[in-house]
NUMISE-626708 format. One record per residue (C-alpha): residue number from 0; x, y, z. Coordinates in Angstrom, 1 decimal. Layout:
N
<r k="NUM" u="X" v="Y" w="Z"/>
...
//
This chain:
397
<r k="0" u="78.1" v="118.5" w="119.0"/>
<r k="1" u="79.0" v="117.9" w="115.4"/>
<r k="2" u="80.6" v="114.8" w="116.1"/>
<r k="3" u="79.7" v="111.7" w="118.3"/>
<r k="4" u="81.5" v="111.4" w="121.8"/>
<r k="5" u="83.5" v="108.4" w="120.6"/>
<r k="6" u="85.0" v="109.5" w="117.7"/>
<r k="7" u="85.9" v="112.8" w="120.2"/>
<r k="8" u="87.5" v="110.9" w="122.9"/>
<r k="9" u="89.4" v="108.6" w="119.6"/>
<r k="10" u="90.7" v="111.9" w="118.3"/>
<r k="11" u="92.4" v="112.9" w="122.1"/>
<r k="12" u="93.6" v="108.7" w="122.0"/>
<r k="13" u="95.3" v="108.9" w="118.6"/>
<r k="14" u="96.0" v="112.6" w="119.1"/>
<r k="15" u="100.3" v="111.8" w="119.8"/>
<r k="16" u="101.1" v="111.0" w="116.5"/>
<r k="17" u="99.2" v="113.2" w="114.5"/>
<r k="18" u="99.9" v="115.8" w="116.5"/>
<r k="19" u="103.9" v="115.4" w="116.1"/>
<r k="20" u="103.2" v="114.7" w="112.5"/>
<r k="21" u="101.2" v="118.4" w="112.4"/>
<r k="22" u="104.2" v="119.6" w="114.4"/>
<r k="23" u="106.7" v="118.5" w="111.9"/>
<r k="24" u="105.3" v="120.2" w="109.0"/>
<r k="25" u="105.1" v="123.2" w="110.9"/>
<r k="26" u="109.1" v="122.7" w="111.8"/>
<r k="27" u="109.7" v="121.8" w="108.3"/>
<r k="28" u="108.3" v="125.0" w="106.6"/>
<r k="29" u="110.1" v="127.4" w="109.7"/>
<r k="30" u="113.5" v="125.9" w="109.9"/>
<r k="31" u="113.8" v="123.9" w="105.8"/>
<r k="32" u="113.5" v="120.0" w="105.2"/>
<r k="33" u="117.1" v="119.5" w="105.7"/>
<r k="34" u="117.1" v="121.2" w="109.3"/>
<r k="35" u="114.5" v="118.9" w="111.1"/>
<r k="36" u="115.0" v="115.1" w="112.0"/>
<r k="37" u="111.5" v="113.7" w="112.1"/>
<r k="38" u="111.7" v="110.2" w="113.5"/>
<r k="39" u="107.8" v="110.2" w="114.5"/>
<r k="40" u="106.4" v="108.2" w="111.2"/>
<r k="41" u="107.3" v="104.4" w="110.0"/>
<r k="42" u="106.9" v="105.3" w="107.2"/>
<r k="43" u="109.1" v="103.0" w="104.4"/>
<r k="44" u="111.7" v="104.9" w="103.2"/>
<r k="45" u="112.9" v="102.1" w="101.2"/>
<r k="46" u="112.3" v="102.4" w="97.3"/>
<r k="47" u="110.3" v="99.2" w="96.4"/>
<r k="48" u="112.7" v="95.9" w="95.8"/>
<r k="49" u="112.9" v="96.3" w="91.4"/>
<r k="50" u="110.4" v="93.6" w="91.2"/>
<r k="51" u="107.7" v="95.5" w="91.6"/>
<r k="52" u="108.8" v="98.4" w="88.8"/>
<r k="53" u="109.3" v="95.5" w="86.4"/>
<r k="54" u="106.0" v="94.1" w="87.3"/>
<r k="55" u="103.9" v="97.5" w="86.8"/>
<r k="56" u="106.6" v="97.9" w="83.5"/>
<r k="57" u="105.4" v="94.4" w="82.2"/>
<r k="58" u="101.4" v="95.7" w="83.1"/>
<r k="59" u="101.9" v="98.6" w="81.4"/>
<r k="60" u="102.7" v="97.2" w="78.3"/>
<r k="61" u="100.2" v="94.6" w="78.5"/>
<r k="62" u="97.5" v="96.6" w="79.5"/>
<r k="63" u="94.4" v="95.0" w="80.0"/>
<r k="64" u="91.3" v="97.4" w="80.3"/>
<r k="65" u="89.5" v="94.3" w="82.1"/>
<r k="66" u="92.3" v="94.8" w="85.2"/>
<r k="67" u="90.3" v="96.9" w="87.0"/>
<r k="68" u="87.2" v="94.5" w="87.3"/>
<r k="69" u="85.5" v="93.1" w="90.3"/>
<r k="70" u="86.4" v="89.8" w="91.5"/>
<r k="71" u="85.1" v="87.1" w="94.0"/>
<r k="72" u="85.2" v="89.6" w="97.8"/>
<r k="73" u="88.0" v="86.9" w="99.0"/>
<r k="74" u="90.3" v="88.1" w="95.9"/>
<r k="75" u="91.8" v="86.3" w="92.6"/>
<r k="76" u="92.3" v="82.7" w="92.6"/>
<r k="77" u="95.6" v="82.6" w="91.0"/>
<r k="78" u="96.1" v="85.6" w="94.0"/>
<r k="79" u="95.3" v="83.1" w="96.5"/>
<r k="80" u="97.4" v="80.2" w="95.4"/>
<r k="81" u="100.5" v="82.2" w="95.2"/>
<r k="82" u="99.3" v="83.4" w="98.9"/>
<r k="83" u="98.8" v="80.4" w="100.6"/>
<r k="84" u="101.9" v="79.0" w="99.0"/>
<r k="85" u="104.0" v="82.2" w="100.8"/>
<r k="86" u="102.4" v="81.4" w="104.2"/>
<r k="87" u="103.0" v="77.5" w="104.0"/>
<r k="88" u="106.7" v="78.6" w="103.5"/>
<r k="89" u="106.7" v="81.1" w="106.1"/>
<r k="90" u="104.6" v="79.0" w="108.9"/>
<r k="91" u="105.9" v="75.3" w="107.9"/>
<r k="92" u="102.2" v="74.2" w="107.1"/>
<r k="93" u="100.7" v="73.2" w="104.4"/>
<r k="94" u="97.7" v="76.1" w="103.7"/>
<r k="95" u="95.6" v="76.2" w="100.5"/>
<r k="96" u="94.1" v="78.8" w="98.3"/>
<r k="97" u="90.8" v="78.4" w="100.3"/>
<r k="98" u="92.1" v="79.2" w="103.7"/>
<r k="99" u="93.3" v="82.7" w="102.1"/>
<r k="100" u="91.5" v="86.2" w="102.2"/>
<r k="101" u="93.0" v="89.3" w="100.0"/>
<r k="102" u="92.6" v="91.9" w="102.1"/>
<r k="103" u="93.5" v="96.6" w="102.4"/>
<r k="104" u="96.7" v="95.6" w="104.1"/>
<r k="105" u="96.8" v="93.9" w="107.7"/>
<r k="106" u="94.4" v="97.4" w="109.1"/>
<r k="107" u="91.7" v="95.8" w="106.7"/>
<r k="108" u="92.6" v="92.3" w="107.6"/>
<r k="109" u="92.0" v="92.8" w="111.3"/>
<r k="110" u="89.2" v="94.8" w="110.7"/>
<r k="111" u="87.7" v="91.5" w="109.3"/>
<r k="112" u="88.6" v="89.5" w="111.6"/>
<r k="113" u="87.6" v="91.1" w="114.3"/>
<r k="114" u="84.3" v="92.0" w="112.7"/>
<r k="115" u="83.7" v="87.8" w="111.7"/>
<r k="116" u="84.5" v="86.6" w="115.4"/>
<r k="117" u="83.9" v="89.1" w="117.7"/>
<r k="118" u="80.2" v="89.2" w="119.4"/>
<r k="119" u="79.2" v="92.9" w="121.8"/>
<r k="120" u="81.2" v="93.0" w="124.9"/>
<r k="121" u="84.1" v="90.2" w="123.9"/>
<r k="122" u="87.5" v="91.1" w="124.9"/>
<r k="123" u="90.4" v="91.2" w="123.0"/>
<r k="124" u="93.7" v="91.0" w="124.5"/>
<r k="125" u="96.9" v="92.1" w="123.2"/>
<r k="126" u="100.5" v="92.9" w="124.9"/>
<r k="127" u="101.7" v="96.4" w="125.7"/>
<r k="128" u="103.6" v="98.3" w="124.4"/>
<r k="129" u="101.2" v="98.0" w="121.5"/>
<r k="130" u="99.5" v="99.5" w="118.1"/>
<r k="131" u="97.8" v="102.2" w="119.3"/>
<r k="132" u="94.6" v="101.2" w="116.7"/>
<r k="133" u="93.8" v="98.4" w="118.0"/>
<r k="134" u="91.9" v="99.8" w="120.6"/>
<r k="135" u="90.1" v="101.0" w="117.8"/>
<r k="136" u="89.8" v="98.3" w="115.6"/>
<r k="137" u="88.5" v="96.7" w="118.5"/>
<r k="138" u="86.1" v="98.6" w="119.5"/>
<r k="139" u="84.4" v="99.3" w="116.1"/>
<r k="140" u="83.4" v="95.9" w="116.2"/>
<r k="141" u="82.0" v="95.9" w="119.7"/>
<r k="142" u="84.3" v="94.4" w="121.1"/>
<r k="143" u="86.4" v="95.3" w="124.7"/>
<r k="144" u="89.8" v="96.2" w="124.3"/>
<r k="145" u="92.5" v="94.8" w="126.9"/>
<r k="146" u="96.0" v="95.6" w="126.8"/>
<r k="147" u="98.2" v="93.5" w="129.1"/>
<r k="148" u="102.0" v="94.7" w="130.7"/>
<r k="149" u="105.0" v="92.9" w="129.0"/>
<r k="150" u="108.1" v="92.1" w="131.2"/>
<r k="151" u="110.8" v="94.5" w="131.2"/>
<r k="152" u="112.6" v="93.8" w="128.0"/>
<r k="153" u="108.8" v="93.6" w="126.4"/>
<r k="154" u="108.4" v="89.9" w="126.3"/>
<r k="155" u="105.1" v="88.4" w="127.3"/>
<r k="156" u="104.4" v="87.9" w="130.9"/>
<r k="157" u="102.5" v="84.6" w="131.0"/>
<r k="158" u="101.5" v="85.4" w="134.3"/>
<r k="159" u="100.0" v="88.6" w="133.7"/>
<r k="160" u="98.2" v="86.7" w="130.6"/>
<r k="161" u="96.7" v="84.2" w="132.2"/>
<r k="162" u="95.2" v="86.3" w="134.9"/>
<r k="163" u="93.3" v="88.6" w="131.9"/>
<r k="164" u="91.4" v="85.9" w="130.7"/>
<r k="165" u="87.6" v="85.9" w="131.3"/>
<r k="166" u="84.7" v="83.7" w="129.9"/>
<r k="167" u="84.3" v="86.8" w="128.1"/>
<r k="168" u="87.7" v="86.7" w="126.1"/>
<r k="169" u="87.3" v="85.6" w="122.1"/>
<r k="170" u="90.5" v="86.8" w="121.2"/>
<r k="171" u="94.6" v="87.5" w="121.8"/>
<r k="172" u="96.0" v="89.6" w="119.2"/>
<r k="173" u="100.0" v="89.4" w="119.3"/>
<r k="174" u="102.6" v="91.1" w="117.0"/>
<r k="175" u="105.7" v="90.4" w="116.2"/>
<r k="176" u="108.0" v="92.1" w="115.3"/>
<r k="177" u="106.2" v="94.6" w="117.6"/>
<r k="178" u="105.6" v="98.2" w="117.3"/>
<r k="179" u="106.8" v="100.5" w="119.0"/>
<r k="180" u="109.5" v="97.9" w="120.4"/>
<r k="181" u="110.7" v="95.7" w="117.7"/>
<r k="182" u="110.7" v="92.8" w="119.7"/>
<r k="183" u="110.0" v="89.5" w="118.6"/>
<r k="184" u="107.9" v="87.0" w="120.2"/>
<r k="185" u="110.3" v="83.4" w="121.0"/>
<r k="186" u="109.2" v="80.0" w="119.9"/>
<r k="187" u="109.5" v="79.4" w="123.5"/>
<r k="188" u="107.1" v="82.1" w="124.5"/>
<r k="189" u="104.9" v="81.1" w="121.7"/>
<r k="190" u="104.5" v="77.4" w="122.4"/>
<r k="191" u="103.4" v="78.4" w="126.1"/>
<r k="192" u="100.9" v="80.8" w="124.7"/>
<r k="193" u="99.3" v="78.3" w="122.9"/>
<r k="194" u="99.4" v="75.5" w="125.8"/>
<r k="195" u="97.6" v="78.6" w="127.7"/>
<r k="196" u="95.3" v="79.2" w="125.1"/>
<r k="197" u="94.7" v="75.7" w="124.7"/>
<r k="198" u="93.6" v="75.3" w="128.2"/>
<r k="199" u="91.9" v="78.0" w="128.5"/>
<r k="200" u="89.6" v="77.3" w="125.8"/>
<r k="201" u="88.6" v="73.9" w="127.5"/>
<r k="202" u="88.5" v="75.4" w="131.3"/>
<r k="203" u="86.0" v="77.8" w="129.6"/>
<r k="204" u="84.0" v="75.6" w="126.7"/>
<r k="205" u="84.8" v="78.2" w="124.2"/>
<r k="206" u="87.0" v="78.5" w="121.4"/>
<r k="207" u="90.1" v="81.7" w="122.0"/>
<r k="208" u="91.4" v="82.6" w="119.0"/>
<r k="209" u="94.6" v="83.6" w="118.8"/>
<r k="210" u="95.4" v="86.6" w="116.1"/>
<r k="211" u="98.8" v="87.5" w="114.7"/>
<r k="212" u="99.3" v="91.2" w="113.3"/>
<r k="213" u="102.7" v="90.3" w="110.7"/>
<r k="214" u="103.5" v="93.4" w="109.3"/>
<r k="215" u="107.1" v="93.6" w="109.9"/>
<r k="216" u="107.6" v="89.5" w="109.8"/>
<r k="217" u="110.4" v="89.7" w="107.0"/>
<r k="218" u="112.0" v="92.6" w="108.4"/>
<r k="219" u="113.9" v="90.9" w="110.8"/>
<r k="220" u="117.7" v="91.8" w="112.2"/>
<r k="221" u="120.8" v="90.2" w="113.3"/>
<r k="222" u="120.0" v="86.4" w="111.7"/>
<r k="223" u="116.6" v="86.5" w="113.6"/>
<r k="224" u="113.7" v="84.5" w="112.6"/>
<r k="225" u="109.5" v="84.9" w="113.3"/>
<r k="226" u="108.8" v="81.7" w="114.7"/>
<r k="227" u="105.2" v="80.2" w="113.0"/>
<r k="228" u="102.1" v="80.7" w="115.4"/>
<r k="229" u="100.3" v="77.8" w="112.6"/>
<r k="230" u="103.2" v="75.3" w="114.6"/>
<r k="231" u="101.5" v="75.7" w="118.0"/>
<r k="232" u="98.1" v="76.7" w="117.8"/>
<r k="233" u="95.3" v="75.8" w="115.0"/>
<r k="234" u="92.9" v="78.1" w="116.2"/>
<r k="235" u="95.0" v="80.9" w="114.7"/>
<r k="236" u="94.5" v="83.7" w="112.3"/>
<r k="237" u="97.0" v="85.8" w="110.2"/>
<r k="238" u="96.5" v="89.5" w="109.5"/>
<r k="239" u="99.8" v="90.1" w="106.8"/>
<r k="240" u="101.0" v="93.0" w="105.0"/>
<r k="241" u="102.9" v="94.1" w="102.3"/>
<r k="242" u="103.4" v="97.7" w="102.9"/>
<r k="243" u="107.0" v="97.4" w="104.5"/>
<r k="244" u="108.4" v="94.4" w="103.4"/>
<r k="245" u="107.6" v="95.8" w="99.7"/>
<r k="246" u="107.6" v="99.4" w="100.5"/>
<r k="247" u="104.1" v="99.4" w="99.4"/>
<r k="248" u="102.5" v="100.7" w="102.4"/>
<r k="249" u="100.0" v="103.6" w="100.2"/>
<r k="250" u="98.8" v="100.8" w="98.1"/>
<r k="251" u="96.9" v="98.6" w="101.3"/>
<r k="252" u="97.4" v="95.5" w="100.0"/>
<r k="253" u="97.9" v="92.1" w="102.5"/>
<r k="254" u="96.2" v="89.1" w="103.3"/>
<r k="255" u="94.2" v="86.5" w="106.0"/>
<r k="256" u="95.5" v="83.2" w="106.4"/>
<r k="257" u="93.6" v="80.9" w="108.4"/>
<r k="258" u="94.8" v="77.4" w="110.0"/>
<r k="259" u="93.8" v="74.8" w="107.7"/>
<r k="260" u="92.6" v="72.8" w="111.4"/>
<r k="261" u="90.4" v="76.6" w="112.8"/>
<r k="262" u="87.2" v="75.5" w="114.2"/>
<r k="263" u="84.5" v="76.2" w="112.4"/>
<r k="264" u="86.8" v="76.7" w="109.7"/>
<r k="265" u="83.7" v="76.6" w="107.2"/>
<r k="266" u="81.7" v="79.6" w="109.0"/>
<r k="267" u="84.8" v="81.6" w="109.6"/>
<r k="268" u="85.7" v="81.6" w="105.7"/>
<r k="269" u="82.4" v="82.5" w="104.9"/>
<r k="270" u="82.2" v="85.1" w="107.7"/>
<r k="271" u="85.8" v="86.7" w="106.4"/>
<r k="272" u="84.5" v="87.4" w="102.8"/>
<r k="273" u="81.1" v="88.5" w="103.6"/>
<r k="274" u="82.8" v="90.9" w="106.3"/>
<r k="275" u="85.4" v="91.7" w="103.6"/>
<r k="276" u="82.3" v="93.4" w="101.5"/>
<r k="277" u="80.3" v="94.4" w="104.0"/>
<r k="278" u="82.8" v="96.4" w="105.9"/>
<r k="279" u="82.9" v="98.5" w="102.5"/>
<r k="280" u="86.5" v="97.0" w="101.4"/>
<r k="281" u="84.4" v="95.2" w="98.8"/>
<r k="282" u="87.7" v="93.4" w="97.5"/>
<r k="283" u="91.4" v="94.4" w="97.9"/>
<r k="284" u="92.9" v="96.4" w="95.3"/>
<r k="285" u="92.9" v="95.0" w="92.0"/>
<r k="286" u="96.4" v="96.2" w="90.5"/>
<r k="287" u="98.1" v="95.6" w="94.0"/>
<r k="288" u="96.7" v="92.1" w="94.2"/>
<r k="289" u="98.3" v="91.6" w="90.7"/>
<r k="290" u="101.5" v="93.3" w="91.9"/>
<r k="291" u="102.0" v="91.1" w="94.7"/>
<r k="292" u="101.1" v="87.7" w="93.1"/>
<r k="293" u="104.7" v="88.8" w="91.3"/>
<r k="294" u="106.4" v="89.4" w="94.2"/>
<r k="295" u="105.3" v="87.8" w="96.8"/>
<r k="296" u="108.6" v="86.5" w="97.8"/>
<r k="297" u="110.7" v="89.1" w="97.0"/>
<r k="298" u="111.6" v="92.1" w="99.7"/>
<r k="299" u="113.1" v="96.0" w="100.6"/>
<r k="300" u="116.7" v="95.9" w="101.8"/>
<r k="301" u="116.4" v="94.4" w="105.3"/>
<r k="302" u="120.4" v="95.5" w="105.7"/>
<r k="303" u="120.0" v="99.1" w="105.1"/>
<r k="304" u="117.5" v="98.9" w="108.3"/>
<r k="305" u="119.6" v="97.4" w="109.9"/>
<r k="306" u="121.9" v="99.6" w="109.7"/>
<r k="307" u="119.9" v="102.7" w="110.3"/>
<r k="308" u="119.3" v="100.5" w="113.3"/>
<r k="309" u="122.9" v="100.5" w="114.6"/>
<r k="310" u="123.5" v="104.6" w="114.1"/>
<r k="311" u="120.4" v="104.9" w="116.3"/>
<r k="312" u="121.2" v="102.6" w="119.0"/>
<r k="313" u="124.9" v="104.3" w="118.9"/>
<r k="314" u="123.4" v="107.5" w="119.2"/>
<r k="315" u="121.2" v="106.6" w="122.4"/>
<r k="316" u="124.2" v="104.6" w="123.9"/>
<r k="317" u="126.1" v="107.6" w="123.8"/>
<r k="318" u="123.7" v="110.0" w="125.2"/>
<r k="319" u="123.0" v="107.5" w="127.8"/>
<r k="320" u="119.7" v="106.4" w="127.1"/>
<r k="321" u="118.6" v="102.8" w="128.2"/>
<r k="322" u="116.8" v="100.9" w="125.7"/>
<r k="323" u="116.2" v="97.5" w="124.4"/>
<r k="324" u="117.5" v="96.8" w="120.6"/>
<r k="325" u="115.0" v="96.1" w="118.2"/>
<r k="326" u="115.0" v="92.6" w="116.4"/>
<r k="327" u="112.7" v="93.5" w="113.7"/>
<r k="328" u="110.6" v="96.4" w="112.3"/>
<r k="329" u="111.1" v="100.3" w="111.8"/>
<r k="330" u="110.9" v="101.5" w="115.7"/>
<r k="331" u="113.1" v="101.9" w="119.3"/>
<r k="332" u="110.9" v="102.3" w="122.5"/>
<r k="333" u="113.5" v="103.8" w="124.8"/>
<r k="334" u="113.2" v="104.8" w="128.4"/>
<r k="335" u="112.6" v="108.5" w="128.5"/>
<r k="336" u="114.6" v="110.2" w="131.5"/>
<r k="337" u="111.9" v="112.5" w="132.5"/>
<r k="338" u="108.2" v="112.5" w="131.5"/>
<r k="339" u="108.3" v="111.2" w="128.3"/>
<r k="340" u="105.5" v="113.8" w="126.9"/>
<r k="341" u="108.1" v="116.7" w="128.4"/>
<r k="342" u="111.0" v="115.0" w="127.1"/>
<r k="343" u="109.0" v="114.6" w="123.5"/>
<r k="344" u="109.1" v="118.7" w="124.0"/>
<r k="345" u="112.2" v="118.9" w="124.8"/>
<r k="346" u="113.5" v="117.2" w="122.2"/>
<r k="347" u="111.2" v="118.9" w="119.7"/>
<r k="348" u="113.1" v="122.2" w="120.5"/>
<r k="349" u="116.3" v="120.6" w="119.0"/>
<r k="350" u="113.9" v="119.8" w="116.1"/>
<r k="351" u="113.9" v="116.1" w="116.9"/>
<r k="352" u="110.4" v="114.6" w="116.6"/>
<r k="353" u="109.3" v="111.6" w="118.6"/>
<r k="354" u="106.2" v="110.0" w="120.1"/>
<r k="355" u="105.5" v="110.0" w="123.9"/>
<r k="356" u="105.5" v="106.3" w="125.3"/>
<r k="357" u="101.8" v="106.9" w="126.7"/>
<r k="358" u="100.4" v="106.7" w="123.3"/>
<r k="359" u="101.3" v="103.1" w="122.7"/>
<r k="360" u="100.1" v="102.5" w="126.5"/>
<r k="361" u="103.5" v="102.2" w="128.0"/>
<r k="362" u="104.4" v="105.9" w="129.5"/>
<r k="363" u="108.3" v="106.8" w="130.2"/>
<r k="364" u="109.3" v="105.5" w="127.3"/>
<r k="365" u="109.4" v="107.1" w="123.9"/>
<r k="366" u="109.0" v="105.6" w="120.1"/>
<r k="367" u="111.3" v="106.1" w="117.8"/>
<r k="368" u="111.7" v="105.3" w="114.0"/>
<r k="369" u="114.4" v="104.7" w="111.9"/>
<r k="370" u="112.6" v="105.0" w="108.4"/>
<r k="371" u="114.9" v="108.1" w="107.2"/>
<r k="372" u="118.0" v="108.8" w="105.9"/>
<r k="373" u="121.4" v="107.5" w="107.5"/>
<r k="374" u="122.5" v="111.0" w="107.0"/>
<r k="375" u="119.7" v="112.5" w="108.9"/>
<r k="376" u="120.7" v="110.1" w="111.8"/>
<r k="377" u="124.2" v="111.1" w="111.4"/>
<r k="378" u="123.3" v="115.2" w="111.4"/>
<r k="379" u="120.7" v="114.7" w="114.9"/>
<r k="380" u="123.1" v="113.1" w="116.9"/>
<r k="381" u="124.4" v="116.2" w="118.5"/>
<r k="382" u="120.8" v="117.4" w="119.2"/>
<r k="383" u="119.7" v="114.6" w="120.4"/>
<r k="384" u="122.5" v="114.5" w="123.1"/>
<r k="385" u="122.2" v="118.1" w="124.0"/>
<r k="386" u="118.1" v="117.3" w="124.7"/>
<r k="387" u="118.8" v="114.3" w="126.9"/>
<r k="388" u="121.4" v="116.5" w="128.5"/>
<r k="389" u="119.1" v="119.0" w="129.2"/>
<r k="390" u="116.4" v="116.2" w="130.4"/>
<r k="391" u="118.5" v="114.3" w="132.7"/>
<r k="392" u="119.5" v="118.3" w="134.3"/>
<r k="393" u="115.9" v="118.3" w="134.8"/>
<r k="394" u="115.7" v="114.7" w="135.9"/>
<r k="395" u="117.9" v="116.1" w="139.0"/>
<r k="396" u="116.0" v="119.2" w="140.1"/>
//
């Protein structure tokens, strides 16, 4: 065996949406670009907000060969500052420079995180539907992955929480807006989280840290807002990204934000940049950080989601597809009306691509994303109706 038997049994876990991806080039050469609506990948389809051109514009011509230079593992100060004042905005608490980590997007951030906390055989919980890496993420630091059922309309389930924890829990990882359902965690659900959390930690003598993935935070719909997990909850930890709020997603550029009140807030800072360079990320990427010290507050066109939003919920209305609409992100997690790997077939021989429910641990349900063309949305809605035609036929057999 070339390969070790984890990295094997990885390749089947993560094999949905690399296989549709592999599916869709294959589609695309056969049948022409134009021909094949490939909703698999959220991938930003957004140009960057014009900040960011006039920032590498203005680098350009003052180029500065001394750019590309290593700096301290946790990033540039002046970096940092602009960071930490972002966060205090977004999270209504005052956080300093110190309490901030640069970072190869929120991937790298976790990885960090999860390498700094996590000890062999601590579990990590997280809601499902969920990321399908962070089983991995998890588990490359040791650590025991544990996805817990949301309620029906993918809200946490207290209940179902509560009942998960173990002496040997260190961590709950939320995200929100999630993917694949684009749901968005209340301030209501939030603050009873944290009262768990908080009594948890004493029942047990430990500290449970509670991690927030916040990819997708400023891509919010319909006047919605993230509420801040720093309100509730000091021992909290912020994985953030800049690769779809700034369309920057190749670049891997984000940040940590600690609470200013963590425990142990000394060994954890020291324990997120020493894992920052140890974990081979050294330091994020110098021209990125510079890029986003610029415009850090700036943003894609949420409205043009939003709208691609609204075609795609149309388009399942019509064909008669329950679902729950997305508040936030790139993705829909319909019901599927027959196996949702089956239907994912079906609907691949109307040259719709989609991803089966089962890889983001919730089967029956399929992910969708909306990060292409209104017009391509537009063209696939008769294909899509005539495949959940065909599926709910089937459905009756």
């Amino acid at each position: 065996m070339g390969i070790s038997a984890q990295i094997l049994n990885y390749l089947e876990k993560s094999s949905w949406i690399r296989k549709m991806f592999e599916e869709g080039l294959k589609l695309k050469k056969q049948y022409g670009e134009d021909k094949v609506f490939d909703l698999s990948l959220g991938n930003p389809d957004l140009p960057p907000p014009p900040e960011v051109k006039n920032t590498l514009e203005e680098m350009v011509k003052n180029y500065n060969p001394f750019f590309h230079r290593y700096m301290p593992n946790a990033g540039f100060s002046f970096v940092r500052e602009i960071m930490a004042e972002k966060i205090s905005k977004e999270q209504n608490i005052k956080v300093s420079s110190e309490e901030i980590v640069m970072t190869c997007g929120a991937a790298g951030g976790l990885n960090v995180i999860f390498k700094t906390l996590l000890n062999p055989g601590e579990e990590v919980i997280f809601p499902s539907p969920f990321f399908v890496e962070y089983f991995f993420y998890t588990e490359n630091h040791q650590g025991i992955p544990k996805p817990v059922q949301t309620k029906e309309d993918f809200s946490l389930d207290l209940e179902k929480l509560e009942a998960s924890i173990t002496s040997k829990t260190k961590i709950v990882l939320i995200n929100s807006p999630n993917n694949p359902t684009g749901q968005i965690y209340s301030e209501k659900e939030l603050k009873a989280l944290s009262d768990l959390l908080s009594q948890k930690s004493k029942e047990l003598g430990k500290s449970i840290y509670l991690v927030s993935d916040e990819p997708y935070r400023n891509l919010v719909f319909d006047n919605y807002t993230v509420p801040s997990i720093f309100k509730f909850y000091s021992n909290s930890i912020i994985a953030y990204s800049f690769s779809k709020e700034l369309s920057l997603a190749g670049e891997r550029i984000g940040f940590i934000a600690i609470h200013p009140e963590i425990e142990f807030k000394k060994e954890i800072l020291e324990g997120l940049i020493l894992c920052n360079r140890i974990l081979g990320f050294v330091n994020a990427p110098a021209l990125a950080q510079r890029i986003v010290a610029n415009c850090a507050f700036a943003k894609v066109d949420v409205a043009t989601y939003q709208k691609k939003r609204d075609i795609l919920c149309r388009i399942l209305k019509k064909a008669g597809i329950s679902f729950i609409k997305p508040k936030g992100g790139f993705f829909i997690f319909p019901k599927s009306p027959i196996d949702d790997v089956k239907f994912c077939e079906i609907l691949k021989e109307e040259l719709i691509l989609a991803v089966p429910g089962k890889g983001f641990g919730t089967p029956n349900h399929i992910r969708l994303s909306f990060c292409v063309s209104e017009d391509i949305l537009e063209k696939m809605e008769p294909n899509f109706i005539k495949a959940c035609e065909k599926a709910f036929r089937i459905a009756k057999i």
